[in-house]
N, C-alpha and C positions, 0 to 999 in steps of 0.2 A: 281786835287782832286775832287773826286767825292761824293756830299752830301750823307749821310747816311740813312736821318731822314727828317721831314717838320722842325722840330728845326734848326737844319744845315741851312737851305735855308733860313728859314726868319729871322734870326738872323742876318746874314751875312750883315755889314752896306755898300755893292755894293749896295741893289734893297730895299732899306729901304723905301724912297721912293716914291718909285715905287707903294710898296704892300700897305701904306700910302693911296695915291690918289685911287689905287684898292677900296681897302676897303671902302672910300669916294664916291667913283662915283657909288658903287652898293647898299649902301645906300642910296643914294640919290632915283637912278633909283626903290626901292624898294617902298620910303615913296612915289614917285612923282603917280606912279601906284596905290597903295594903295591909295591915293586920289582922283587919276581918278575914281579907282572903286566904294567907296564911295559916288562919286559925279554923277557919271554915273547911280545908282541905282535909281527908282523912288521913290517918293515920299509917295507913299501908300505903297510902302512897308516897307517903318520906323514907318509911320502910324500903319497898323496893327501890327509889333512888338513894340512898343511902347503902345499898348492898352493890349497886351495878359497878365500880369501878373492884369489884371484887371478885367481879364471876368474870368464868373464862370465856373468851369470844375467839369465834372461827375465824373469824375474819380478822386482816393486818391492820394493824395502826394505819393510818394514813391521815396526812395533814391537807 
């Protein structure tokens, strides 16, 4: 039988799973990277976006 659909295939309780742990380990690898990157960024640079909605702008709000 040949799956039709991505519903077909992950439905199917064979690789339940399987797509389970998938889905876990690329979450993971997602948030662990996003932390790296976070953590890998300097320090001045949270500094000055942490200061910008403080300093005055020439320029008008506009949306």
């Amino acid at each position: 039988m040949i799956p039709q659909n991505l519903k077909d295939i992950v439905s199917s309780e064979q690789y339940t799973g399987f797509y389970q742990t998938l889905a876990l380990l690329l979450f993971l690898m997602f948030f662990v990277g996003l932390i790296l990157y976070v953590f890998s960024r300097s320090k001045k640079h949270y500094d000055k976006q942490a200061h910008s909605p403080l300093e005055d702008d020439d320029q008008p709000f506009n949306l």
